[in-house]
C-alpha positions, 0 to 999 in steps of 0.5 A: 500500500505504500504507492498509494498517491493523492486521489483526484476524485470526489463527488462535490468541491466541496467534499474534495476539499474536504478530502485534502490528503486522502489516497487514492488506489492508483499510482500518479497519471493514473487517476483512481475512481474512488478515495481510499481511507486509512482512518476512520476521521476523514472516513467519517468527513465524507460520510457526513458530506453524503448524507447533507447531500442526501445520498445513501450508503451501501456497505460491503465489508472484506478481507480482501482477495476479491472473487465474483461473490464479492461483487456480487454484493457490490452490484446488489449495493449500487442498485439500492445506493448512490455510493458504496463503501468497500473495507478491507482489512483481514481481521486478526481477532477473527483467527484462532490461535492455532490457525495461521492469519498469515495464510491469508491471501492478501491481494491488495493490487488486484483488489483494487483492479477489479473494483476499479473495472465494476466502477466501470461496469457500472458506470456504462450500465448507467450511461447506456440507461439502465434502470438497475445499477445507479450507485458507484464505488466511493470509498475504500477502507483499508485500516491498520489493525492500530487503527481498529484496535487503538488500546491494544494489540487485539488478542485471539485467546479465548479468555484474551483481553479486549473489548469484544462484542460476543453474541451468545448463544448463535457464536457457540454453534456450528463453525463456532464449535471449531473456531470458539474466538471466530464470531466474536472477532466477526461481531467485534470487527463489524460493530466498530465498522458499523460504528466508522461508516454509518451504512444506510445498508449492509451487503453479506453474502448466504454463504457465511449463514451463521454470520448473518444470522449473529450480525441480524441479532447484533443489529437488533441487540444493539439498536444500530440503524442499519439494514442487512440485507443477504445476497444469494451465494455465488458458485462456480460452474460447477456448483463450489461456493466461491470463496477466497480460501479457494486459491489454496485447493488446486485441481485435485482438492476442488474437485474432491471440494465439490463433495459438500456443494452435492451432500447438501444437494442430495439433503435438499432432494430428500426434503423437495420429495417430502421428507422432514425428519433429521434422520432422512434429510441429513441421512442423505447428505452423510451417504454423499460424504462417506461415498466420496471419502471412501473412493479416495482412501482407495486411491494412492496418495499421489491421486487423492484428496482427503477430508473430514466433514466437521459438520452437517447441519440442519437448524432452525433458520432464526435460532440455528437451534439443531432441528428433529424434523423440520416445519414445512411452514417455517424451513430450515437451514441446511449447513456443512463444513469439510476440512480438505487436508493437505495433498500427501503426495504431489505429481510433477506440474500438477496444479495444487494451488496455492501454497503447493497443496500443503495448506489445509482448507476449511470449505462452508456452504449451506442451502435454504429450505424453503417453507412449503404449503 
């Protein structure tokens, strides 16, 4: 980030004056379309400035490595808004102390690549009419961790000290079982982003389900006026929930990855047909996971890909409450998390991903029953 350069975009005069000293993503003779923020004052200038301009905010909060699903969500923020904001920032109070937050992929010129061409896409859907997509990408927050933990160095132990937002009973379940820090680091970080940029209305995608269900709950507890709104989950072609953490899989691993996208299909199958009770419903999807594993345990370490289904879930879509049979009226979420472990054995020019296979990837996904008559 150090090539960050003085921006020349802004909406008004009166907001580039304002903005004296903000950066933009782009190098010199190469103007960028949206400022880019690295604390939350000038953030908040440009807030106000909207807002007495009477215009809204939509909010698209990331960790960077940008893929389709998150443009979704910005495509699905310009609808609705006349500006967006877009953060990035890999949130350290979100990883364990046993998982490697320096892992993560970071891909900040990338990043900005691609929100630079959507502010184009954008901008050609409005000028050639379009009624759909009227807002544009305004503002990147790109803060320090100082910046978003100022008292002191933010701590991933589970009795660490730190001023967290802990949303209970909904942070224990499912993926919170595995990963016990992962929702506070999750309500914790979007409260104090909530709190910087004041969105009119926050965009999350259906794939990270537990977290939308405890940021709706945070929004509620806490009074906090913001409107969540949920965009349905993006796939590849073959069915693989996009994910930035998919870098890692490579061909072998995507493949064998596609297991959780078909387990919950199969569940989902078995509801459409008429079933309701745990046992057929999650019968179904277990018969997928235990079919596919064992085909690769047969299989010589240089052509498998193994992994371990942590869970497969089928919950009470407000209360994630684990369900015995399932109210037609209501619905209910089906949810699964399968560990991919690393590649035991390579091939010479095989495609393994990044990190040459060797990092363990934690793949989510999950599909909506929908309430029947």
């Amino acid at each position: 980030m150090s090539r960050l350069v003085t921006g020349v975009r802004s909406f008004s005069t009166a907001a580039s004056s304002m903005l004296a000293g903000v950066t933009s993503a782009r190098s010199a003779g190469h103007p960028s379309s949206f400022q880019v923020f690295r604390d939350v004052p000038q953030l908040r200038q440009l807030r106000r400035q909207l807002l007495r301009n009477d215009r809204s905010v939509g909010f698209v909060p990331t960790m960077g490595a940008l893929h389709e699903g998150h443009l979704s969500l910005i495509r699905e923020a310009a609808r609705e808004n006349t500006d967006i904001f877009v953060s990035i920032f890999v949130n350290p109070t979100q990883f364990g102390v046993n998982e490697d937050l320096s892992s993560y992929p970071r891909t900040w010129d990338s990043d900005v690549e691609k929100l630079e061409q959507l502010n184009e896409e954008l901008a050609k859907a409005t000028a050639a009419g379009s009624d759909t997509p009227t807002g544009r990408i305004s503002a990147i927050f790109a803060p320090t961790s100082k910046v978003m933990y100022p008292s002191m160095p933010p701590s991933s132990e589970i009795d660490g000290d730190g001023s967290f937002v802990t949303i209970t009973p909904l942070s224990k379940k499912l993926e919170g079982g595995s990963r016990p820090v992962f929702f506070r680091g999750v309500a914790t970080v979007c409260m104090k982003l909530f709190n910087a940029v004041t969105p009119d209305r926050v965009y999350f995608g259906q794939k990270d389900i537990q977290q939308t269900v405890i940021i709706k709950r945070m929004v509620q507890d806490f009074l906090i006026g913001t409107e969540v709104r949920i965009v349905s989950t993006t796939r590849e072609p073959t069915g693989l929930a996009l994910s930035s953490r998919n870098v890692y899989l490579g061909e072998r691993r995507r493949a064998v990855g596609l297991t959780i996208y078909k387990a919950l299909k199969a569940a989902d199958e078995a509801y459409r047909s008429g079933k309701t009770s745990r046992e057929d419903i999650l019968g179904a999807a277990r018969s997928v996971t235990k079919r596919v594993l064992a085909e690769q345990e047969a299989l010589s370490p240089t052509e498998r890909a193994l992994f371990e289904a942590d869970y497969i879930s089928l919950a009470d879509p407000d209360t994630l409450d684990e369900l015995d049979l399932v109210d037609r009226s209501k619905g209910a979420v089906l949810s699964a998390a399968l560990k991919m472990a690393p590649l035991e054995e390579t091939k010479p020019g095989e495609d393994c991903g990044l990190g040459d296979g060797k990092v363990a990837v934690r793949l989510i996904d999950n599909i909506i029953l929908q309430p029947q008559q």
